[in-house]
C-alpha positions as a Python dict, from the first residue, in 0.01 Angstrom:
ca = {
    (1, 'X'): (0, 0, 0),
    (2, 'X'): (199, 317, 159),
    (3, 'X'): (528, 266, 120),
    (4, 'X'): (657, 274, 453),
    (5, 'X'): (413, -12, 528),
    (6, 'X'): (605, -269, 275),
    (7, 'X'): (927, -129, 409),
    (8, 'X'): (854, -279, 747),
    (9, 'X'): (746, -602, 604),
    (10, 'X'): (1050, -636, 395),
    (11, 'X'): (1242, -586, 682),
    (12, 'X'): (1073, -853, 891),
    (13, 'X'): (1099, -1078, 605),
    (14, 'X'): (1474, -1073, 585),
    (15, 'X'): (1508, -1097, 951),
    (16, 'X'): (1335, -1408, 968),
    (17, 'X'): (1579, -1546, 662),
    (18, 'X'): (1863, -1455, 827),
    (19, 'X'): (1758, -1649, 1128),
    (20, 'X'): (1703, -1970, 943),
    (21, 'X'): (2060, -1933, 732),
    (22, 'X'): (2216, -2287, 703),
    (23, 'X'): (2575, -2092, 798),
    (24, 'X'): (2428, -2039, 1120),
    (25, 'X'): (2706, -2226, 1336),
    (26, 'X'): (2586, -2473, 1618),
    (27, 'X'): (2585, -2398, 1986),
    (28, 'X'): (2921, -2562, 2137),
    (29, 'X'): (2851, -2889, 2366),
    (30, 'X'): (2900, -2827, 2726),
    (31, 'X'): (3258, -2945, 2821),
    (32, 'X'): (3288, -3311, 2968),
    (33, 'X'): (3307, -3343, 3356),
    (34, 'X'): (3612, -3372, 3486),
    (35, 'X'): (3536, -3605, 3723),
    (36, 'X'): (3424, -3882, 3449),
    (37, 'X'): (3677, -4154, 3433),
    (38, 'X'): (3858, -4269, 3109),
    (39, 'X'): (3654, -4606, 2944),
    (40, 'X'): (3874, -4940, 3076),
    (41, 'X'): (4103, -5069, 2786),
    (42, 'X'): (3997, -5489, 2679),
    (43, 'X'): (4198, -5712, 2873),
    (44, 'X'): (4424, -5892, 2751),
    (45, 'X'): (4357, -6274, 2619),
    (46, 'X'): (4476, -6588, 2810),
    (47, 'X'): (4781, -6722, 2669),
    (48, 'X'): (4664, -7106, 2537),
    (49, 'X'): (4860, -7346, 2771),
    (50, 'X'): (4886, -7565, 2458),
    (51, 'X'): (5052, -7314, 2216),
    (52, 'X'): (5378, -7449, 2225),
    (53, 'X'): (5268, -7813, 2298),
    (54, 'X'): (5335, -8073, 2029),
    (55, 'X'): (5178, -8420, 2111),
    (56, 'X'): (5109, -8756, 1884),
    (57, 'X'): (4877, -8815, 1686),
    (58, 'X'): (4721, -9056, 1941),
    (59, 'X'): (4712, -8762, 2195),
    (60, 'X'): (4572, -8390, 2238),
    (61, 'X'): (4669, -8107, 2428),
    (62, 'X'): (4512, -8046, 2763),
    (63, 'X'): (4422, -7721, 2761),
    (64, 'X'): (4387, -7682, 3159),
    (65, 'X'): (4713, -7862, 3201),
    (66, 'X'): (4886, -7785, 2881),
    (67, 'X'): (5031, -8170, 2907),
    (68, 'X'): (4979, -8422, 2661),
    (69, 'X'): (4667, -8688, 2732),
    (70, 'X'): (4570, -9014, 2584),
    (71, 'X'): (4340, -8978, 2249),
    (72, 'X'): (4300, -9314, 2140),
    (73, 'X'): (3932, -9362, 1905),
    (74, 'X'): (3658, -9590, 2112),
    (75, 'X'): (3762, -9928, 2130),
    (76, 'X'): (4132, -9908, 2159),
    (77, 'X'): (4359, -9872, 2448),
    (78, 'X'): (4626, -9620, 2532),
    (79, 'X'): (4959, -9761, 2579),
    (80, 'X'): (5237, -9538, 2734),
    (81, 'X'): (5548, -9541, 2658),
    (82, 'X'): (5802, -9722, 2869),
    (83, 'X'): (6059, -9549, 3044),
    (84, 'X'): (6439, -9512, 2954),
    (85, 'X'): (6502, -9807, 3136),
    (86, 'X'): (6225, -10007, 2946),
    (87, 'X'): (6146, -10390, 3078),
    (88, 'X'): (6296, -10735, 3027),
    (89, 'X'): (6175, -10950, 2764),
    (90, 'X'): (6278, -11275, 2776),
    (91, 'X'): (6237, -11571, 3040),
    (92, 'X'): (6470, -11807, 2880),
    (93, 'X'): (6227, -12101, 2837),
    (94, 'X'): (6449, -12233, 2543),
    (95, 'X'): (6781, -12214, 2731),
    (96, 'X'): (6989, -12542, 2828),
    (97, 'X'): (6784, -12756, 2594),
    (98, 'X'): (6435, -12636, 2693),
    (99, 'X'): (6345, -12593, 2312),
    (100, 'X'): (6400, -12961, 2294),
    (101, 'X'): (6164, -13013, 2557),
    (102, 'X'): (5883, -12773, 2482),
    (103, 'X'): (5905, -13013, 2103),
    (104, 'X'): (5895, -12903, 1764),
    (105, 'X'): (5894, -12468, 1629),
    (106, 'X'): (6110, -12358, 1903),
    (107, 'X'): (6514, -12231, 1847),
    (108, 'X'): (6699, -12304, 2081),
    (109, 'X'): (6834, -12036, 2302),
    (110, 'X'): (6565, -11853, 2159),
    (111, 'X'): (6410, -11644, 2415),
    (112, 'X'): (6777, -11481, 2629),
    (113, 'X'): (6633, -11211, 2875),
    (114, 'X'): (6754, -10877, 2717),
    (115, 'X'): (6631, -10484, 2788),
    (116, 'X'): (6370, -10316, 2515),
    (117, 'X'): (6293, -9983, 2548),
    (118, 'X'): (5996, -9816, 2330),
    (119, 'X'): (6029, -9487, 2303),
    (120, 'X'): (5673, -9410, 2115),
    (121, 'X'): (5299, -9489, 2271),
    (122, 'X'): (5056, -9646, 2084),
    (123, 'X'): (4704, -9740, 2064),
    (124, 'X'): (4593, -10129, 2130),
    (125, 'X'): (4249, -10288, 2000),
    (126, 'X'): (4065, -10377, 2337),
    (127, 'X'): (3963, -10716, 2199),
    (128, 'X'): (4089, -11002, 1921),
    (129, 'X'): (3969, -10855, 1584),
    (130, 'X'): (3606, -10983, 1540),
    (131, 'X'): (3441, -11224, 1291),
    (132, 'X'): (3170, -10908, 1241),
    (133, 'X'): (3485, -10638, 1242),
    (134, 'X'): (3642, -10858, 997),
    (135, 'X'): (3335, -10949, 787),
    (136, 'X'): (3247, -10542, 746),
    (137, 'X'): (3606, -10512, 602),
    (138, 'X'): (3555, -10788, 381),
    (139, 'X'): (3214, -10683, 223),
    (140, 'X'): (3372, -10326, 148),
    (141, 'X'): (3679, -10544, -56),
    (142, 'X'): (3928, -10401, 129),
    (143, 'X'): (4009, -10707, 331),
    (144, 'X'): (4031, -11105, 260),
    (145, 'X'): (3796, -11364, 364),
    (146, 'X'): (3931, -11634, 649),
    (147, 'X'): (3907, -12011, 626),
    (148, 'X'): (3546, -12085, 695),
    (149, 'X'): (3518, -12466, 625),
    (150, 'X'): (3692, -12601, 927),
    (151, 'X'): (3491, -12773, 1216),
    (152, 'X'): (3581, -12469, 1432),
    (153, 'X'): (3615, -12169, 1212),
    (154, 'X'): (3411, -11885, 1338),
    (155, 'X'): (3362, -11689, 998),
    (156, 'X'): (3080, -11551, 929),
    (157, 'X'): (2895, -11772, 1177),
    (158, 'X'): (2980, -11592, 1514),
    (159, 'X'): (3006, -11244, 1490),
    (160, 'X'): (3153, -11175, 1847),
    (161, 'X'): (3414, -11435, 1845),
    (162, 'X'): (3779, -11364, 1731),
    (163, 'X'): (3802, -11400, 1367),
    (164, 'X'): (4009, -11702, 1346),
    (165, 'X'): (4163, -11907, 1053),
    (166, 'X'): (4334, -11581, 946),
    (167, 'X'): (4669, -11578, 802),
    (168, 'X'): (4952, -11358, 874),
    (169, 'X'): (4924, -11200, 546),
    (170, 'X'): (4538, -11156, 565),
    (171, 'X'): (4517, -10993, 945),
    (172, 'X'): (4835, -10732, 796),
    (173, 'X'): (4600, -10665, 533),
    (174, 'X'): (4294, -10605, 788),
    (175, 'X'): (4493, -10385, 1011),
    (176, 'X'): (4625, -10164, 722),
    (177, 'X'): (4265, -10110, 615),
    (178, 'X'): (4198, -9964, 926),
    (179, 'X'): (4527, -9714, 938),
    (180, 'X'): (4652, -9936, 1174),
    (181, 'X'): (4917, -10218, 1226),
    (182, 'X'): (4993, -10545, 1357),
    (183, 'X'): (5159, -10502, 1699),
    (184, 'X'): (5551, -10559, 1760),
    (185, 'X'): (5635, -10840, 1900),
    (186, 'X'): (5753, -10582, 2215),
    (187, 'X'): (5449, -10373, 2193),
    (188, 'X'): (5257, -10689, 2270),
    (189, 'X'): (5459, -10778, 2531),
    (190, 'X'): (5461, -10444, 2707),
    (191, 'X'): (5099, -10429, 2678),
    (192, 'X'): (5029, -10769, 2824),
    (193, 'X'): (5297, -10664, 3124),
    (194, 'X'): (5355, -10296, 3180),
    (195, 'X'): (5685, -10454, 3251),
    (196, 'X'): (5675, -10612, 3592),
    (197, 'X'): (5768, -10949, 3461),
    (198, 'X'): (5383, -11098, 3564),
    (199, 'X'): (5327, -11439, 3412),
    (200, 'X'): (4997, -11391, 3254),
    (201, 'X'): (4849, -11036, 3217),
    (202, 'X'): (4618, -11038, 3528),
    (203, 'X'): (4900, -11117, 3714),
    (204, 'X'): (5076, -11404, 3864),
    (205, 'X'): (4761, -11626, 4039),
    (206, 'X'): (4707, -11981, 3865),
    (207, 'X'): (4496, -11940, 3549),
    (208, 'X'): (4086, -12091, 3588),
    (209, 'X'): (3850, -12073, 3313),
    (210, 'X'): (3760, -11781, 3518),
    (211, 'X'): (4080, -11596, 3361),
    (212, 'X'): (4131, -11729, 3008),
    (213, 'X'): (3961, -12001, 2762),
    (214, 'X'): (4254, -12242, 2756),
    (215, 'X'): (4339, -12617, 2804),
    (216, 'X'): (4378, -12684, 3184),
    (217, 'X'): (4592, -13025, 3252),
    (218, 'X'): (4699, -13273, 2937),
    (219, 'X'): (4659, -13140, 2591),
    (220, 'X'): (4577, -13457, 2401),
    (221, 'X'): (4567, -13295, 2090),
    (222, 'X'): (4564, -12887, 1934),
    (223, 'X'): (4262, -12948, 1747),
    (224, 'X'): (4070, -13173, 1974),
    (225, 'X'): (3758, -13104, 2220),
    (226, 'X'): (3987, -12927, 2403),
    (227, 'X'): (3970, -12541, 2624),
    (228, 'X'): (3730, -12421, 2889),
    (229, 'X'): (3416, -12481, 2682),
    (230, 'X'): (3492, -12758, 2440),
    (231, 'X'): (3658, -12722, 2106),
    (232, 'X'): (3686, -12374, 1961),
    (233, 'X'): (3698, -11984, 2049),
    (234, 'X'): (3495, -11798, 2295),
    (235, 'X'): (3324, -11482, 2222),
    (236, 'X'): (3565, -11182, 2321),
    (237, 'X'): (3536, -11038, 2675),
    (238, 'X'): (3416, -11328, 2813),
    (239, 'X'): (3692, -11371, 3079),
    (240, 'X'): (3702, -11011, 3268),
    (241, 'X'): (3873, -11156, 3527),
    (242, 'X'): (4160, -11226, 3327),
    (243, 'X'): (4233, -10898, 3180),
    (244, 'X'): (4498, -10638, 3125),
    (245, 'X'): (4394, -10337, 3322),
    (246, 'X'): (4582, -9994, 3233),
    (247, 'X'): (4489, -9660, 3339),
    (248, 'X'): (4347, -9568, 2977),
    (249, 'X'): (4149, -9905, 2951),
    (250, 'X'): (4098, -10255, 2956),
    (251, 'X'): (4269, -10527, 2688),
    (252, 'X'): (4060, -10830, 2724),
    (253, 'X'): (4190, -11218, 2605),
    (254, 'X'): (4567, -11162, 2567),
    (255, 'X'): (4617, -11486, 2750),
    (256, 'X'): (4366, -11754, 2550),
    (257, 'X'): (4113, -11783, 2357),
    (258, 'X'): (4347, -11743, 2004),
    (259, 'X'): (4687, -11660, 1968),
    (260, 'X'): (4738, -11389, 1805),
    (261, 'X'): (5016, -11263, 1520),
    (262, 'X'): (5278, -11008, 1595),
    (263, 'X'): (5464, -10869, 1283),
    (264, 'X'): (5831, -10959, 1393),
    (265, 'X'): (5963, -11201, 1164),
    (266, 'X'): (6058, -11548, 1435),
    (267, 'X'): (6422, -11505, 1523),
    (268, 'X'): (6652, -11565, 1844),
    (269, 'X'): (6671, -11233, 2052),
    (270, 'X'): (6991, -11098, 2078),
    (271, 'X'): (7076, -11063, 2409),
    (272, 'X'): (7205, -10701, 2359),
    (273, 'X'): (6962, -10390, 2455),
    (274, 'X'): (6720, -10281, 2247),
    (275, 'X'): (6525, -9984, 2107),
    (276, 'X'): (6188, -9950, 1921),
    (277, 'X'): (6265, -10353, 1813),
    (278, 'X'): (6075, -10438, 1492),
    (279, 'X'): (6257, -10762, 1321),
    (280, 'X'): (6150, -10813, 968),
    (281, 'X'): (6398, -11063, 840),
    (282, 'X'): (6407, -11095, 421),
    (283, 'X'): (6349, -11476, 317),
    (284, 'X'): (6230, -11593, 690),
    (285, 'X'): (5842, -11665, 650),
    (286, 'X'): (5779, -11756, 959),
    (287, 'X'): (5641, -11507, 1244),
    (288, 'X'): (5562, -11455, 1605),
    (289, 'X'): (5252, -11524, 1753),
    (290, 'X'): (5152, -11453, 2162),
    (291, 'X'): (4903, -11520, 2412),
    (292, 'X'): (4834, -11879, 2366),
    (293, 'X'): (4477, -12050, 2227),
    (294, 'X'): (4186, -12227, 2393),
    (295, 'X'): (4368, -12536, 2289),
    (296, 'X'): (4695, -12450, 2468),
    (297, 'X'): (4787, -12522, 2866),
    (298, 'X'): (4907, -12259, 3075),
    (299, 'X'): (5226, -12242, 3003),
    (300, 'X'): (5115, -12147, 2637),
    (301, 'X'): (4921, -11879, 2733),
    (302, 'X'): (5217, -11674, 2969),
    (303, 'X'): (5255, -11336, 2822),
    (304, 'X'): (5607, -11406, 2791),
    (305, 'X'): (5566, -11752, 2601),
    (306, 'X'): (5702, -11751, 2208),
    (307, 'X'): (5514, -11871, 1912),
    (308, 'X'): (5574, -11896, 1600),
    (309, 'X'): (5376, -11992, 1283),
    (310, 'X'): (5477, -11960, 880),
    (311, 'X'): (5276, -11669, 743),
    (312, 'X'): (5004, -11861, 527),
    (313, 'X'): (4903, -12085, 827),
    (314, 'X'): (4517, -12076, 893),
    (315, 'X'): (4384, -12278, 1205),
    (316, 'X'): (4097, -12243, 1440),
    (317, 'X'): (4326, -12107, 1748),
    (318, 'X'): (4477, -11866, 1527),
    (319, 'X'): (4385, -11471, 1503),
    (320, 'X'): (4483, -11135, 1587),
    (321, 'X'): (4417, -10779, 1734),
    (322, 'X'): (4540, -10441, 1555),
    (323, 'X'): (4796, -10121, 1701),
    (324, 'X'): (4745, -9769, 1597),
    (325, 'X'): (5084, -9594, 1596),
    (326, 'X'): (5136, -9245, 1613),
}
């Protein structure tokens, strides 16, 4: 080939490699418009309304309030607080020789009106502990059987009646299984009330056996055919129109049916003020019980009415219901 020929080809060859060099630099991107606007920064989060909220253990945070609310677990009952000038317990049925006339179990000069203040809500069972509540307990081992020989004992027989023949050592040991507590004799109280010095917890109209299952007229005798329906217990809730209503809930038979333990150790009130009262008295066995049984009259059953029982007694109008504290 001439020469000149391969001289012109070489040439074209190298032109084309320097065309496809990997040094080549890029063409420059055409300057943004200045007419774009800048992207929008991320706004912000909320602030949580319940950051700096602390509430009980009974309660949670409302997020759209950032107040406290009721949290009590299905079944159980809110119960406020009371305020700093709490309520009155006390109606002085054992003053100027009434314990002599309401007979044997009651100190005189007992019951002296004095102020209680609670300064802590809790959490109420809506009903007397049941004989199937209590018989679940028992077949895990973690609680004790109740009497169940007696005419009108209701274990295992009647699974929606109280659980009855319990002592006051047995129903402690029931509540504690569940993380819970027998009530104060003042938490009771307040529950039963809200503090407006009602006689019974519906209020202050004359008991039927529309209200409670108790004796009406002449008790002949605490273990006899006695109560709304004959001898023995009803099954809980069977008297709405004689429950406790609150805001949070309803606590049904805390005038009837059984009476039902408190923790406090049986002493005379002091008639001084009182805070957050919880008497536990070393060497005194014997403690309060409230609300009256089916075999009690009306006067038995007032929410402000004092019982008392020594802590191994078992009987057919005996039982109890359970607190949750926070």
């Amino acid at each position: 080939m001439p020469s000149r020929l391969l001289s012109s080809a070489a040439a074209l060859f190298l032109g084309a490699a320097a065309c496809s060099s990997p040094d080549a630099s890029p063409a420059p991107s055409p300057p943004p418009s200045a007419s774009a606007p800048p992207e929008p920064s991320p706004a912000p989060p909320e602030p949580s309304r319940c950051a700096a909220v602390t509430c009980a253990s009974i309660e949670r945070c409302d997020e759209a309030t950032g107040a406290c609310a009721p949290n009590c677990p299905a079944g159980e009952v809110y119960i406020p607080k009371t305020g700093p000038d709490g309520f009155v317990m006390g109606k002085g049925f054992t003053l100027n020789g009434g314990a002599r006339r309401l007979r044997k179990g009651h100190l005189p000069d007992s019951d002296r009106p004095h102020r209680v203040v609670l300064t802590h809500p809790f959490c109420m069972d809506e009903t007397e502990v049941t004989v199937a509540a209590m018989k679940q307990c028992v077949d895990t081992k973690a609680c004790d059987p109740p009497k169940s020989l007696e005419v009108f004992a209701n274990y295992p027989r009647r699974p929606d009646h109280p659980a009855n023949e319990v002592s006051w050592d047995k129903a402690r040991k029931y509540c504690k299984a569940q993380g819970k507590a027998l009530p104060t004799e003042a938490q009771w109280e307040w529950a039963a009330t809200g503090g407006d010095g009602r006689k019974w917890p519906w209020g202050n109209d004359e008991p039927t056996c529309e209200h409670a299952d108790f004796t009406i007229g002449v008790l002949v005798s605490p273990g006899g055919d006695s109560g709304c329906h004959g001898g023995g217990t009803s099954p809980v809730r069977s008297h709405p129109k004689g429950a406790r209503t609150w805001p949070t809930g309803v606590l049904h038979d805390l005038a009837g049916n059984v009476w039902e333990w408190c923790d406090d150790t049986y002493t005379k009130y002091s008639s001084e003020p009182a805070t957050d009262p919880h008497v536990q008295r070393p060497g005194i066995l014997v403690h309060v019980v409230r609300g009256g049984g089916w075999n009690r009259s009306n006067l038995g059953i007032q929410t402000a009415f004092r019982g008392a029982a020594i802590h191994t007694y078992e009987v057919p109008g005996l039982g109890f219901r359970c607190v949750r504290n926070p």
